[in-house]
MDAnalysis code that builds the backbone (N, CA, C; Angstrom):
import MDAnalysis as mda
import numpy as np

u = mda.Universe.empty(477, n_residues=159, atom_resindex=np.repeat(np.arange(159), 3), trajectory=True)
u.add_TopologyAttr("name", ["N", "CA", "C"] * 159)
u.add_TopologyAttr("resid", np.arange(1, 160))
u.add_TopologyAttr("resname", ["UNK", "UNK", "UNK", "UNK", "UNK", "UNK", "UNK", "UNK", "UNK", "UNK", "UNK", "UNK", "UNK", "UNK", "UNK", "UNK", "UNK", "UNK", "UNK", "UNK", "UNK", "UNK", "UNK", "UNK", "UNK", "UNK", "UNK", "UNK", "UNK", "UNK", "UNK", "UNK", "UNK", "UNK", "UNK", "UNK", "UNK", "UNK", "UNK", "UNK", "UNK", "UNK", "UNK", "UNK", "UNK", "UNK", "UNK", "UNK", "UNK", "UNK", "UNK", "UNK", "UNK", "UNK", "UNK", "UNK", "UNK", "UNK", "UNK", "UNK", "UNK", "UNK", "UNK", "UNK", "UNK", "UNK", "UNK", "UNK", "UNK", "UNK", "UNK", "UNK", "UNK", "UNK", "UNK", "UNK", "UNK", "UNK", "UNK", "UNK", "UNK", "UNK", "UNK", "UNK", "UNK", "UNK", "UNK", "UNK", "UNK", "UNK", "UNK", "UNK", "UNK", "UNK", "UNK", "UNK", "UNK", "UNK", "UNK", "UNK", "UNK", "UNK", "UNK", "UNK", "UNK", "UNK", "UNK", "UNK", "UNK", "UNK", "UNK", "UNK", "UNK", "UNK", "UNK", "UNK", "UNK", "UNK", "UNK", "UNK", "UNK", "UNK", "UNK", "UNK", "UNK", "UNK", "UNK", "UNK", "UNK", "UNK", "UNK", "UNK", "UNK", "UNK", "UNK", "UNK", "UNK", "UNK", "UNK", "UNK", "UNK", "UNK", "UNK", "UNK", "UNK", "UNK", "UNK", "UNK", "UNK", "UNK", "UNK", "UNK", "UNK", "UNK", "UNK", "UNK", "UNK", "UNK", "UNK"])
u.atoms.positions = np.array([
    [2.709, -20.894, -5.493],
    [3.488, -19.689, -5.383],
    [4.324, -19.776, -4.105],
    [5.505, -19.377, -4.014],
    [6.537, -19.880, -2.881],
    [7.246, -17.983, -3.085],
    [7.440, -18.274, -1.453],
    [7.578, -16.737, -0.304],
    [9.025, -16.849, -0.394],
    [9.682, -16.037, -0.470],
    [10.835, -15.621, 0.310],
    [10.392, -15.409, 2.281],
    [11.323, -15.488, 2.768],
    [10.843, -15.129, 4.425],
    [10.438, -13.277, 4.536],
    [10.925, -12.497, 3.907],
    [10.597, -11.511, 3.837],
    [9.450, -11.130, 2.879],
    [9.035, -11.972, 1.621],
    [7.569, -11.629, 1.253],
    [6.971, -12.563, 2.331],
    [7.040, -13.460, 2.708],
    [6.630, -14.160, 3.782],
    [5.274, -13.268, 4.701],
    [6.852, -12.623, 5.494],
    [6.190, -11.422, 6.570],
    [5.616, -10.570, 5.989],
    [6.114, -9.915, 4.546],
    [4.927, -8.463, 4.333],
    [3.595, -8.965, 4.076],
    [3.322, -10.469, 3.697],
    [2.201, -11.228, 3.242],
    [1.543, -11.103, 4.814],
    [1.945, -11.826, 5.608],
    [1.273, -11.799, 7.151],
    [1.205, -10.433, 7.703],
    [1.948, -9.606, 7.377],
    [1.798, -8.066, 7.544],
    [0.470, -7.512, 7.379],
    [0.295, -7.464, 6.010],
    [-0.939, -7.203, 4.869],
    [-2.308, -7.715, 5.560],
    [-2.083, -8.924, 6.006],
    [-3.336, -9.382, 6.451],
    [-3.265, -9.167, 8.076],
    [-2.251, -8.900, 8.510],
    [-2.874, -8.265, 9.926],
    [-3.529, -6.686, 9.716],
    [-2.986, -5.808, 8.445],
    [-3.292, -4.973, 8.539],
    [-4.635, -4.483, 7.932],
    [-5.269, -5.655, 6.798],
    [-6.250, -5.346, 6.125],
    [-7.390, -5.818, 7.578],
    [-6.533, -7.268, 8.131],
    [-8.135, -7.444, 9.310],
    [-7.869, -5.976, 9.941],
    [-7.013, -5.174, 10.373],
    [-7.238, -4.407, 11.506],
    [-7.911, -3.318, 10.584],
    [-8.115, -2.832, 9.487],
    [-8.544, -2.234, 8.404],
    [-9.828, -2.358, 8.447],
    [-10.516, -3.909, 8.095],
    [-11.781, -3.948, 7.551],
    [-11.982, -5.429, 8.327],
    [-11.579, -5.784, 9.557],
    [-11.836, -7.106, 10.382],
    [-12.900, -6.219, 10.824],
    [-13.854, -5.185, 11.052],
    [-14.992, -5.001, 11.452],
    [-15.568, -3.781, 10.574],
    [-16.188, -4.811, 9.979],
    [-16.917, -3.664, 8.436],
    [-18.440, -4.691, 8.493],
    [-18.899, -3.654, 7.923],
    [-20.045, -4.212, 7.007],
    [-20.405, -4.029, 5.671],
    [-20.845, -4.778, 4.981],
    [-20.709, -4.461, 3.416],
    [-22.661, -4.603, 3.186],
    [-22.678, -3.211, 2.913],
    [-24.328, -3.431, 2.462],
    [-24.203, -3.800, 0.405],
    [-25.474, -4.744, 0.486],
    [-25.579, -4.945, -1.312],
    [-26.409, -3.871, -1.503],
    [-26.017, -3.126, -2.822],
    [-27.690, -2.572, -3.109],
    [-27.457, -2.521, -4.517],
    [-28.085, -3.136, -5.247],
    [-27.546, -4.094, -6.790],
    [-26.586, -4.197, -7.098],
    [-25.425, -3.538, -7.998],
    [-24.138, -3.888, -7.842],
    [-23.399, -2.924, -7.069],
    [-24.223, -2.308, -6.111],
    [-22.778, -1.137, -5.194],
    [-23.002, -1.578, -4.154],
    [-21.339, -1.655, -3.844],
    [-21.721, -2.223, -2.434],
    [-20.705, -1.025, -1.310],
    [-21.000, -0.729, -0.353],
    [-20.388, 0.401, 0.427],
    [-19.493, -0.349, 1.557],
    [-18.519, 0.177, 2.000],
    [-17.882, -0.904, 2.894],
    [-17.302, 0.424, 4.436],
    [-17.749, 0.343, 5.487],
    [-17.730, 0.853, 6.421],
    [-16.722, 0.418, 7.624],
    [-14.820, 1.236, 7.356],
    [-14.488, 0.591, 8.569],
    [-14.241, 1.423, 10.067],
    [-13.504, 0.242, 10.525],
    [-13.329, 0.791, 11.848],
    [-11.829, 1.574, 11.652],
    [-12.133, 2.871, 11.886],
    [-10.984, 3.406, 11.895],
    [-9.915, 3.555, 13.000],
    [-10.741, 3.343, 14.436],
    [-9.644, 2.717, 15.349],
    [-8.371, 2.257, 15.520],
    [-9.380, 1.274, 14.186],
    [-8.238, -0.540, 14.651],
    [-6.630, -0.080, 13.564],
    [-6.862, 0.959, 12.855],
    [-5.856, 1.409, 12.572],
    [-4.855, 1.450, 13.307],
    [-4.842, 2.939, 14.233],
    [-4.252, 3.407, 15.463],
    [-3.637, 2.405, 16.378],
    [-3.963, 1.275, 16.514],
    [-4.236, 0.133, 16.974],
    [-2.363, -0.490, 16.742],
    [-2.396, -0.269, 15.407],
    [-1.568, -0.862, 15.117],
    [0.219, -0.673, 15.177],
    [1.246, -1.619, 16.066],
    [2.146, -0.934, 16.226],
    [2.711, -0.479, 15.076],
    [3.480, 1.410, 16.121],
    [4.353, 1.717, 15.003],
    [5.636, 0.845, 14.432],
    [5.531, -0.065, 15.296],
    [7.394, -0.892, 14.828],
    [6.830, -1.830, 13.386],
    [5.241, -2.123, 13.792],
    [5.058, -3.242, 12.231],
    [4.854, -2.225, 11.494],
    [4.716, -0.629, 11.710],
    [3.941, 0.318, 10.406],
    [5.382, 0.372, 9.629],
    [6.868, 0.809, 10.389],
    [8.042, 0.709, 10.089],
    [8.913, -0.384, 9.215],
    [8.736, -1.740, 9.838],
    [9.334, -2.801, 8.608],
    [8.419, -2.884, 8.048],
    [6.998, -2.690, 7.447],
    [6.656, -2.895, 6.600],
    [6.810, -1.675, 5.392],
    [6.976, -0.712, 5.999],
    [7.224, 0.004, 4.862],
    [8.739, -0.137, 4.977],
    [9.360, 0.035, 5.458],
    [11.333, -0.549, 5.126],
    [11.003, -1.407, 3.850],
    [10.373, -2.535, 4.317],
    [10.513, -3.877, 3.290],
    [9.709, -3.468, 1.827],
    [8.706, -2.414, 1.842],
    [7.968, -1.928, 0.992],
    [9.293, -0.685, -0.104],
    [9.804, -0.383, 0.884],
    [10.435, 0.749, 0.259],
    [11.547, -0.138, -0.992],
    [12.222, -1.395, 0.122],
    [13.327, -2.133, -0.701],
    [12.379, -2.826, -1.933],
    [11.036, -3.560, -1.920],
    [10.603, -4.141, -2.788],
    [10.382, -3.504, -4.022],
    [9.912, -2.182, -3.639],
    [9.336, -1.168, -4.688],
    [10.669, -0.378, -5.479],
    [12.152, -0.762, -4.579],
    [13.148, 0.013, -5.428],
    [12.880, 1.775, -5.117],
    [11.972, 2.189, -3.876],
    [11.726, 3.227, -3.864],
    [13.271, 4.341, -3.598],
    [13.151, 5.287, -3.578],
    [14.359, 6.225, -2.950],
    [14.143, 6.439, -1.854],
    [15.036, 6.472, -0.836],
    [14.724, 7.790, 0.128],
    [13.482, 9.155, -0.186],
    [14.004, 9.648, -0.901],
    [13.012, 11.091, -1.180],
    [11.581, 10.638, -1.853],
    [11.462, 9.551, -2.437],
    [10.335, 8.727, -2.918],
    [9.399, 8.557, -1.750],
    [9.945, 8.101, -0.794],
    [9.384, 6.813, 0.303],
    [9.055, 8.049, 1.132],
    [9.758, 9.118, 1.373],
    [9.274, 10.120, 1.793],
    [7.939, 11.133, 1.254],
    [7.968, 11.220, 0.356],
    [7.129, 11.889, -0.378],
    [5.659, 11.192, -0.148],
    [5.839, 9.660, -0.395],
    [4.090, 8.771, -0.376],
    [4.196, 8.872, 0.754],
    [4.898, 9.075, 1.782],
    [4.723, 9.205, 3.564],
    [4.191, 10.485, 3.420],
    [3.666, 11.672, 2.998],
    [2.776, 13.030, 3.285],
    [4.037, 13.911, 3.558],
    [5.238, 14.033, 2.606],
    [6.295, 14.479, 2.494],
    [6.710, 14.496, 3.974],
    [6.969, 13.296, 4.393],
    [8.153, 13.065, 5.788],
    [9.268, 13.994, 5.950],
    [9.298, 14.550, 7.258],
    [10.665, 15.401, 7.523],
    [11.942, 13.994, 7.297],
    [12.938, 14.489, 6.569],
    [13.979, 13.382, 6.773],
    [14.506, 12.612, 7.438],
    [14.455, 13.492, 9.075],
    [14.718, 12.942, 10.327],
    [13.999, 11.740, 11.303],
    [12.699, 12.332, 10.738],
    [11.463, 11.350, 11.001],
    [11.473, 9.779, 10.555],
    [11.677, 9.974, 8.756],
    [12.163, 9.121, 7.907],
    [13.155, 8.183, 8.510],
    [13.977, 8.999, 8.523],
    [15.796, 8.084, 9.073],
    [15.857, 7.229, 10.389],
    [15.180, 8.057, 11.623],
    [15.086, 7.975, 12.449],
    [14.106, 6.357, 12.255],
    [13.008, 5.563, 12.464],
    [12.570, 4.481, 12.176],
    [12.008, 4.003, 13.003],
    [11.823, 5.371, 14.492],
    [10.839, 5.171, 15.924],
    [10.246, 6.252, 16.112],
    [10.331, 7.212, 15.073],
    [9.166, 8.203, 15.582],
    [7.809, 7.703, 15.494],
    [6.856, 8.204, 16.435],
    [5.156, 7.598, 16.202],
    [4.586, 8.517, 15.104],
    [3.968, 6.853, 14.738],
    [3.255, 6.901, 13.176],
    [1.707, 7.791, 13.284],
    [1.248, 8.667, 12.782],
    [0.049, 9.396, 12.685],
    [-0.962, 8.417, 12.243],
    [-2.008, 8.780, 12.169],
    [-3.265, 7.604, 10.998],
    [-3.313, 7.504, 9.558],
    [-2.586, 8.932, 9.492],
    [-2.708, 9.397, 7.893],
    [-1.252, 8.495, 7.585],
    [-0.638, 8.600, 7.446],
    [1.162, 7.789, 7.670],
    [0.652, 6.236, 7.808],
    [0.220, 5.594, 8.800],
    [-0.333, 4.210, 8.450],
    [-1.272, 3.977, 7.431],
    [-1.918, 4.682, 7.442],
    [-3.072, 4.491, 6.047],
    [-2.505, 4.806, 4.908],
    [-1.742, 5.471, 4.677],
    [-0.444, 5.619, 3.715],
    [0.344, 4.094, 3.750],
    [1.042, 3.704, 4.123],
    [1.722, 2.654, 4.390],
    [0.582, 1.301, 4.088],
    [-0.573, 1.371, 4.730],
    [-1.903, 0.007, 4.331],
    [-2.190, 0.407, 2.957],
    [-2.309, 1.780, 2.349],
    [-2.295, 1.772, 0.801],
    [-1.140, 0.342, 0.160],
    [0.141, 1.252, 0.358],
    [1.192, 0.336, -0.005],
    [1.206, -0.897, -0.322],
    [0.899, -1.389, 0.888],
    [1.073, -2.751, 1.369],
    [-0.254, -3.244, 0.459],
    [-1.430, -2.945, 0.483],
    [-2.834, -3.425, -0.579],
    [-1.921, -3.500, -1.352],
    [-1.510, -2.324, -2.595],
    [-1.061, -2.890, -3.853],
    [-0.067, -3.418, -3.481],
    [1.532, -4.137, -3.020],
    [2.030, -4.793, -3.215],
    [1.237, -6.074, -3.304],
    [0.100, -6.157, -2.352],
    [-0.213, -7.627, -2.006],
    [-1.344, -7.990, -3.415],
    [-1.974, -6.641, -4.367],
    [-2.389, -7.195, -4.712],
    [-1.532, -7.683, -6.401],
    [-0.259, -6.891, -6.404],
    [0.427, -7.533, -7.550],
    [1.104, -8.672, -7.502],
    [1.430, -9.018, -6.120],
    [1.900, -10.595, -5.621],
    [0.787, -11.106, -6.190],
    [-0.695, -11.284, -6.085],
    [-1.760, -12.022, -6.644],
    [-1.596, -11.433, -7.861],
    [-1.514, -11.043, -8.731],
    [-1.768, -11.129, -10.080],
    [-0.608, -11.059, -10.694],
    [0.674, -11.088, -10.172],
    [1.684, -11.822, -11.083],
    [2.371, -12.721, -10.240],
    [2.326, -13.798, -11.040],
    [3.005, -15.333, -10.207],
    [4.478, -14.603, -10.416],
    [5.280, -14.024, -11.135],
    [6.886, -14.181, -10.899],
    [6.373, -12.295, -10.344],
    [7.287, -12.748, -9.061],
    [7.984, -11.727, -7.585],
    [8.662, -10.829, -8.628],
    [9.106, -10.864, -9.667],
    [10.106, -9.711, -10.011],
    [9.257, -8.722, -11.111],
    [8.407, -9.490, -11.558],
    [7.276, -8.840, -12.014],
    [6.537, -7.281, -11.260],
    [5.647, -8.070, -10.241],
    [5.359, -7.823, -8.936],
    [5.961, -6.371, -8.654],
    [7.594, -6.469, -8.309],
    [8.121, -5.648, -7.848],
    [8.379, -3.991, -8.845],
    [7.960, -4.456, -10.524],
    [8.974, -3.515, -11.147],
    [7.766, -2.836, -11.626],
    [6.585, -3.343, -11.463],
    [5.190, -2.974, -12.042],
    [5.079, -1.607, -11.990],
    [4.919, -1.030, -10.985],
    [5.004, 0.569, -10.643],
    [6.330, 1.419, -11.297],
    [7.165, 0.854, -11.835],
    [7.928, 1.852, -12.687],
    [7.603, 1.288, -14.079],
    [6.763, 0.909, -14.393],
    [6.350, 0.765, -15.997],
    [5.358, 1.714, -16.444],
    [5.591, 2.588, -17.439],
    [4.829, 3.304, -18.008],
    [3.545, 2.554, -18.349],
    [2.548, 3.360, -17.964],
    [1.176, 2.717, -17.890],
    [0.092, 3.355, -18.459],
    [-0.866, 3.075, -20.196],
    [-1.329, 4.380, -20.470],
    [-2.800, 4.158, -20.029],
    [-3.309, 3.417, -19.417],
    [-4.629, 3.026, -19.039],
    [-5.256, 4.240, -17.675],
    [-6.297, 4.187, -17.666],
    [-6.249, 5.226, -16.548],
    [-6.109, 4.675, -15.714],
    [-5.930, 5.468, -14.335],
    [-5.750, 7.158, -14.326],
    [-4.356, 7.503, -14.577],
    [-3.214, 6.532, -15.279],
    [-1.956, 6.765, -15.273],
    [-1.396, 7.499, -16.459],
    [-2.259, 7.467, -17.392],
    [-2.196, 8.186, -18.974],
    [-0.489, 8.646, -19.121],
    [-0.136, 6.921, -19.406],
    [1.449, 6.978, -19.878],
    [2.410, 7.765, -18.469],
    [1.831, 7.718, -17.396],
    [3.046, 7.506, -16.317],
    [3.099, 6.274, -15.790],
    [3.894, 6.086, -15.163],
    [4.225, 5.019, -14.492],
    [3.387, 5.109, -12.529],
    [2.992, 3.890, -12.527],
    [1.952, 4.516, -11.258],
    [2.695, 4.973, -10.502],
    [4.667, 4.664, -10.338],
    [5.099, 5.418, -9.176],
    [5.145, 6.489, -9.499],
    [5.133, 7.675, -10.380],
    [5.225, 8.576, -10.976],
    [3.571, 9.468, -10.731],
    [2.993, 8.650, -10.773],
    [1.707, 9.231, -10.479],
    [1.550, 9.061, -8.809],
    [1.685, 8.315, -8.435],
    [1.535, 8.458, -6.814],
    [2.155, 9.437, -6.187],
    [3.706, 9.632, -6.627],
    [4.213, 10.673, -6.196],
    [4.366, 12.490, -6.737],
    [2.798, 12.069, -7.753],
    [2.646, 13.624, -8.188],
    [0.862, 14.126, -7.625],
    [0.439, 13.294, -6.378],
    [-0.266, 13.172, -5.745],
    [-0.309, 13.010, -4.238],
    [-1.763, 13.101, -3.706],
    [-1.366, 13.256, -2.201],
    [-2.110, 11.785, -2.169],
    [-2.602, 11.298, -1.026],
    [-3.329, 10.445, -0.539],
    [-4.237, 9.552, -1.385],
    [-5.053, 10.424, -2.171],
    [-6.091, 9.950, -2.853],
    [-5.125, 9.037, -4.500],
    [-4.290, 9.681, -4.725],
    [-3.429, 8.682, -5.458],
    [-3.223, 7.237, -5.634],
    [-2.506, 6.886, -4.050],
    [-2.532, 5.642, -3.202],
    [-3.611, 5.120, -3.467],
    [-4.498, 5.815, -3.225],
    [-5.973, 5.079, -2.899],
    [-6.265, 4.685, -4.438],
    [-6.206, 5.279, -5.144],
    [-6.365, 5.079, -6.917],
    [-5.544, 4.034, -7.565],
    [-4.147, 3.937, -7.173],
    [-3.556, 2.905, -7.669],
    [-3.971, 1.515, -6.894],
    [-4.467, 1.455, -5.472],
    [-4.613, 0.607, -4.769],
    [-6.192, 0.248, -5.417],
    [-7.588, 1.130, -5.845],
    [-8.276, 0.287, -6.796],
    [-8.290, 0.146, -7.572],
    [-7.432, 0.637, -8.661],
    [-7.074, 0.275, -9.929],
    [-6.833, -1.576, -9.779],
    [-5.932, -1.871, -9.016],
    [-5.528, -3.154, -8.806],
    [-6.650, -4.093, -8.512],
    [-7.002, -3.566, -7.483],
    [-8.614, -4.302, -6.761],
    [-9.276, -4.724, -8.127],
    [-9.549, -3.678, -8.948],
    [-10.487, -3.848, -9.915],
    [-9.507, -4.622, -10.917],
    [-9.020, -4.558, -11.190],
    [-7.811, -5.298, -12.372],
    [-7.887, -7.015, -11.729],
    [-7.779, -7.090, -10.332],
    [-7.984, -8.449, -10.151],
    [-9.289, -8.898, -9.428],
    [-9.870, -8.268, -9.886],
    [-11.832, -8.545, -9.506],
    [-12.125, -8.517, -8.489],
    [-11.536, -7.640, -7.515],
    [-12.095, -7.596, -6.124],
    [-12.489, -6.859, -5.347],
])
């Protein structure tokens, strides 16, 4: 599988942001459930300038809108939006590490990038999307959405 320089970086993005995510977790077994405990810190941690191009580059990959990209941001004031140096909250990066999970995990489960990219505007009748399209469902949701389309994927590619 071969990067563009810009999936490149959201790829090295992803994984600075999943270690700063879950680089200090523990995963207890207890038959098949397993609980995963992170550091919510290492979030905060993280600059706002990488929380910014990665969602820029997220917004162009996904074909999002303006008022889209705003909306999965916890309905962003516009100015905030436009502007591209205001400081990022936890909820706003963890918004944005949603993102970035599912892009990274449809890069792994479809070898062609254009695939990848158009996935979220395909009507989808499997749950929890019952014939929307997951961008359609993310953005008729708050937080926990993100989080739903982001294990939908997990689980779709066994992980």
């Amino acid at each position: 599988m071969y990067f563009s320089l810009n999936e490149h970086l959201i790829h090295l993005i992803c994984l600075f942001v999943d270690s700063c995510l879950f680089g200090d977790y523990t995963i207890v077994e207890s038959s098949q459930e397993f609980s995963m405990q992170t550091n919510t810190r290492s979030l905060q941690s993280i600059p706002d300038e990488v929380v910014w191009k990665s969602l820029t580059n997220l917004v162009e990959r996904f074909d999002l809108k303006e008022s889209e990209a705003r909306i999965l941001m916890g309905d962003m004031p516009r100015s905030t939006y436009t502007s591209h140096k205001a400081k990022l909250n936890r909820d706003q990066k963890e918004r944005v590490s949603y993102l970035l999970g599912i892009y990274k995990s449809l890069r792994i489960l479809f070898e062609d990038g254009e695939q990848a990219r158009t996935w979220i505007n395909r009507k989808n009748d499997l749950p929890p999307f019952k014939g929307l399209t997951p961008k359609e469902y993310m953005l008729e949701g708050g937080m926990v959405r993100l989080a739903d389309v982001r294990k939908f994927l997990d689980f779709w590619r066994g992980y």
